[in-house]
C-alpha positions in Angstrom: -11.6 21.8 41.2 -10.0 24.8 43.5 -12.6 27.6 43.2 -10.4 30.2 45.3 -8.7 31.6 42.3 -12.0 32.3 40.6 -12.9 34.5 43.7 -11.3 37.8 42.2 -12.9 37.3 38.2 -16.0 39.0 37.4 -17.4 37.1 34.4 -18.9 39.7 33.1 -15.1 41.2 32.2 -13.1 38.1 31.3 -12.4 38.1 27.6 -10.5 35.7 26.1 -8.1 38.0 24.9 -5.5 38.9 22.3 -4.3 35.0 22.6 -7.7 33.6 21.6 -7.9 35.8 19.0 -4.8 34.7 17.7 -5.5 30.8 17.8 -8.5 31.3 15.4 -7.2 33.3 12.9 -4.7 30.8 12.5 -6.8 27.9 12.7 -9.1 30.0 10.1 -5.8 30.7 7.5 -4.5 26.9 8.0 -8.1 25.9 7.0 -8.2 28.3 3.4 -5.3 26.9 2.8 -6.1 23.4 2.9 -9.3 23.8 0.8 -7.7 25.3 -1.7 -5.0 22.7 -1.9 -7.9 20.1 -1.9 -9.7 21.7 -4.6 -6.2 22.1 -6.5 -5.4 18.9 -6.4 -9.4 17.9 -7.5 -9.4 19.6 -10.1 -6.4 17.7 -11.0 -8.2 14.3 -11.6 -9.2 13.2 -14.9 -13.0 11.5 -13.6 -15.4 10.5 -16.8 -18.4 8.8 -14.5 -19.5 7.1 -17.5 -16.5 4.7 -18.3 -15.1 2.2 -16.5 -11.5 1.3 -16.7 -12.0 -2.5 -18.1 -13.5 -0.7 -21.0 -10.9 1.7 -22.2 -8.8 0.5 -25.4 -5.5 2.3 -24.3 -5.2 0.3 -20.6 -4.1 -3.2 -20.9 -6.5 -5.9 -19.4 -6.4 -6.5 -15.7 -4.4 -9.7 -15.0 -6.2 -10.2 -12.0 -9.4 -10.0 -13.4 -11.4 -13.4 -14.2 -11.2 -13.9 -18.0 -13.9 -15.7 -19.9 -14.3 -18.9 -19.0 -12.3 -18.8 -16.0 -15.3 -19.8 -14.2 -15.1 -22.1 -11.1 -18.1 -24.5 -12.4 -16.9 -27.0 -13.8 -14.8 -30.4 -11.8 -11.1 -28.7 -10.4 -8.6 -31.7 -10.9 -7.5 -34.3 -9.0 -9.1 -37.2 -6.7 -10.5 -34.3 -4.1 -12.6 -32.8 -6.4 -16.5 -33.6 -6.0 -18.5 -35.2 -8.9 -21.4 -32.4 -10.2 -24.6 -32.7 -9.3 
């Protein structure tokens, strides 16, 4: 780095100036407005921690989910399946 153009500053009297000033009050509104959009949109979620959503009556059951007796225990068909042990 050129240290010739620090030769006339005095550090004692640089300020960062109107510039800085500006940059964090705008990085200080941008970030109020964020959190209250995050805790808008919170606040919009409907969260009960004590039910899961295989055990509500109103949603239909998860196709994707294993079903009783769907359990990979017993002999799969065809020749390539192994005998049980």
């Amino acid at each position: 780095m050129d240290p010739t153009w620090l030769a006339g500053l005095d550090p004692d009297t640089v300020k960062p100036g109107v510039l800085g000033l500006v940059v964090v009050l705008a990085l200080a509104i941008a970030t109020a407005v964020l959190l209250r959009s995050f805790t808008r949109q919170l606040k919009k979620i409907d969260f009960d921690e004590g039910e899961a959503p295989s055990d509500r009556a109103d949603l239909p059951p998860d196709p994707a989910a294993p079903q009783p007796g769907d359990d990979d225990t017993g002999p799969g068909p065809g020749p390539a399946s192994e005998p049980p042990r």
